[in-house]
C-alpha positions as protocol buffer text, in pm:
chain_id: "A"
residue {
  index: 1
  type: UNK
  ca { x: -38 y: -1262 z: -2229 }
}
residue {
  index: 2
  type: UNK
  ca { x: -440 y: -1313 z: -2217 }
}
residue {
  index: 3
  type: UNK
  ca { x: -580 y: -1233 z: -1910 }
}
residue {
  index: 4
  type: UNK
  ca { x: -801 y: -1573 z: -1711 }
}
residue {
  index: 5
  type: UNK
  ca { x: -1133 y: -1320 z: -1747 }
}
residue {
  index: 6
  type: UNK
  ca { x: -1198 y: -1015 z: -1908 }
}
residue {
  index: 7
  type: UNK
  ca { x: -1464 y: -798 z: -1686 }
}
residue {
  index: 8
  type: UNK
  ca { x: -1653 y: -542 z: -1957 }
}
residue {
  index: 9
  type: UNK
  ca { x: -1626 y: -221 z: -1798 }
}
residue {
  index: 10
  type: UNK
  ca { x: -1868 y: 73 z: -1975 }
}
residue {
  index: 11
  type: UNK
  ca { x: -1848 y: 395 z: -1761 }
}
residue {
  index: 12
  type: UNK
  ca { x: -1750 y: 521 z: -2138 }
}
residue {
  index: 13
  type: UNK
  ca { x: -1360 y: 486 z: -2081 }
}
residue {
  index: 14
  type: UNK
  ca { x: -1187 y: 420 z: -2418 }
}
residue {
  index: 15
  type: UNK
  ca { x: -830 y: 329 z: -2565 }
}
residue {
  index: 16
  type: UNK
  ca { x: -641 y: 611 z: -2589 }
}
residue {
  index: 17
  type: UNK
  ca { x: -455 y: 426 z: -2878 }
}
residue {
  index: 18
  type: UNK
  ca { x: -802 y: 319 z: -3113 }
}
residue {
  index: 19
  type: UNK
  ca { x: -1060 y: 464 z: -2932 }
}
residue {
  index: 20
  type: UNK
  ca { x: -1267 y: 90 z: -2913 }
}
residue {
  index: 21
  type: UNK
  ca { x: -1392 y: -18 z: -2599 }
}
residue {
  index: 22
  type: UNK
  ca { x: -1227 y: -130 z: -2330 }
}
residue {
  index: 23
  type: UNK
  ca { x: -1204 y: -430 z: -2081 }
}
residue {
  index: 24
  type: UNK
  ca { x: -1120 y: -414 z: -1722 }
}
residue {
  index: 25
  type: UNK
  ca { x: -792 y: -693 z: -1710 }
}
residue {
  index: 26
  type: UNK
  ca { x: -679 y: -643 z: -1294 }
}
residue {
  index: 27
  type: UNK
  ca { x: -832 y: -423 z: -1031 }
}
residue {
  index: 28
  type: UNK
  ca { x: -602 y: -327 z: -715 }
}
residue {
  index: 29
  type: UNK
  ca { x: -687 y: -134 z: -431 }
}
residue {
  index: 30
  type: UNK
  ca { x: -469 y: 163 z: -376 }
}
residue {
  index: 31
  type: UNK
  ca { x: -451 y: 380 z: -54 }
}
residue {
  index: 32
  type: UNK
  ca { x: -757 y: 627 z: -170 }
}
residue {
  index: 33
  type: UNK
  ca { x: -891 y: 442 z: -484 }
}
residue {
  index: 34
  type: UNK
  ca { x: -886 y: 193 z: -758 }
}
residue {
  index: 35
  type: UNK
  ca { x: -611 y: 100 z: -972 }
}
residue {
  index: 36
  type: UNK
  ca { x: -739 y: -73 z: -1276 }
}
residue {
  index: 37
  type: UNK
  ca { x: -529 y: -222 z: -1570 }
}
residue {
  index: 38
  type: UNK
  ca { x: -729 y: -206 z: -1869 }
}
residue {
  index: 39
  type: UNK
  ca { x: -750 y: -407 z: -2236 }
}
residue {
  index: 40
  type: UNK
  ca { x: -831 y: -242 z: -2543 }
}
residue {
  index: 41
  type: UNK
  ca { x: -1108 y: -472 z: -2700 }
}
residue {
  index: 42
  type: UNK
  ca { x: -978 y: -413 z: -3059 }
}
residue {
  index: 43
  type: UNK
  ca { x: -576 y: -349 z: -3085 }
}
residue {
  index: 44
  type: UNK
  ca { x: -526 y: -522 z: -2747 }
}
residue {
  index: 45
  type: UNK
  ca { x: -328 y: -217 z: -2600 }
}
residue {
  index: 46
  type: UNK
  ca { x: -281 y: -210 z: -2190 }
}
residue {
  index: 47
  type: UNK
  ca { x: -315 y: 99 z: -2013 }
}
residue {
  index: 48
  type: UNK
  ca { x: -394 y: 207 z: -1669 }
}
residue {
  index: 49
  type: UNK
  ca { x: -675 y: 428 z: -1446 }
}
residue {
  index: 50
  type: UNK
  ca { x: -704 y: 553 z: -1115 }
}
residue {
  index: 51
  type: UNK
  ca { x: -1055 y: 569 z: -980 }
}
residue {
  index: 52
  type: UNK
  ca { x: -969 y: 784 z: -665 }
}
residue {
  index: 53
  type: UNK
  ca { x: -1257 y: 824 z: -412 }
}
residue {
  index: 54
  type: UNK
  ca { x: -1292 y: 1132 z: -248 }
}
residue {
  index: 55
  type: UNK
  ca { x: -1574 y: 1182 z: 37 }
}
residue {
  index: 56
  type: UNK
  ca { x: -1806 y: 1470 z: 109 }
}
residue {
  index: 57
  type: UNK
  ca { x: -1874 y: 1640 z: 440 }
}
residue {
  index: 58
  type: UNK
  ca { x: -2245 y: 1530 z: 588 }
}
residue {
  index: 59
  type: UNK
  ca { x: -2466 y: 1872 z: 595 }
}
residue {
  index: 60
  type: UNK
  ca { x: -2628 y: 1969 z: 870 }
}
residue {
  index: 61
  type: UNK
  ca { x: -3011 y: 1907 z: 924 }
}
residue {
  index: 62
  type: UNK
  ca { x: -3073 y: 2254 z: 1003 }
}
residue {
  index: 63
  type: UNK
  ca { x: -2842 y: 2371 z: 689 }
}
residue {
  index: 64
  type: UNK
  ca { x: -3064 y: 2117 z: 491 }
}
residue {
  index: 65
  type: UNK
  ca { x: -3361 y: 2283 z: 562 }
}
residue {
  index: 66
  type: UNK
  ca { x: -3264 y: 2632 z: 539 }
}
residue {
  index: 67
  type: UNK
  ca { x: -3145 y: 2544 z: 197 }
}
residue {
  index: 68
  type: UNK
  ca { x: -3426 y: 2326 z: 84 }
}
residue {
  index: 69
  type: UNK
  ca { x: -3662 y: 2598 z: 215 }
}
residue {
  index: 70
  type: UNK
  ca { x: -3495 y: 2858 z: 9 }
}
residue {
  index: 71
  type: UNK
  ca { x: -3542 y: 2672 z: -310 }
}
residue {
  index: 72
  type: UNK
  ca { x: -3886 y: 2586 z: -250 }
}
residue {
  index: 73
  type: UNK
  ca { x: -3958 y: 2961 z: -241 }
}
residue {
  index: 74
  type: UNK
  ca { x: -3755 y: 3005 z: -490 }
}
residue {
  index: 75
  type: UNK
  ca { x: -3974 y: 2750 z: -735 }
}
residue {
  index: 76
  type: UNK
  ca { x: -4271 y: 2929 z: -557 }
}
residue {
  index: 77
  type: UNK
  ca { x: -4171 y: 3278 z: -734 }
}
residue {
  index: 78
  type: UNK
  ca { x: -4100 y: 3194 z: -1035 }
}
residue {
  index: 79
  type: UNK
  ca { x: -4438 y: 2966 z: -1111 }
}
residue {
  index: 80
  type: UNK
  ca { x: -4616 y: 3295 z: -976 }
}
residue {
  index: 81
  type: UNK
  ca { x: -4450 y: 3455 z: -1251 }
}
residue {
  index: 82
  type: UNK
  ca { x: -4545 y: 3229 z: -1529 }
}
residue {
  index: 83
  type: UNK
  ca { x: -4872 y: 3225 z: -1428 }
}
């Protein structure tokens, strides 16, 4: 069965059968994620990944700054010590 396009895909994700490249065959959107169905470029083997997306809290402005203002003195100190 050959797929009607084959979309390269390179975020480095290899047959687990060969090791060659791979080719991204169907994409499908699953409740938190991707579901991808994947070729193997060189022994034609079909396997499967889940590209789950996770999200990350906003920080606050004033926890921003408190932290950014720490490692500024931080980088302060230490080029005072290689000087």
């Amino acid at each position: 069965m050959k797929p009607k396009s084959l979309i390269p895909h390179d975020r480095g994700i290899f047959c687990p059968k060969c090791g060659a490249g791979t080719y991204v065959y169907d994409s499908r959107p699953i409740a938190d994620g991707i579901r991808r169905r994947r070729l193997c470029s060189k022994c034609q083997f079909v396997f499967v990944t889940w590209e789950i997306m996770c999200s990350v809290p906003p920080i606050p402005k004033d926890e921003l700054k408190r932290v950014t203002e720490m490692l500024r003195d931080i980088a302060d100190q230490i080029e005072n010590e290689l000087k």
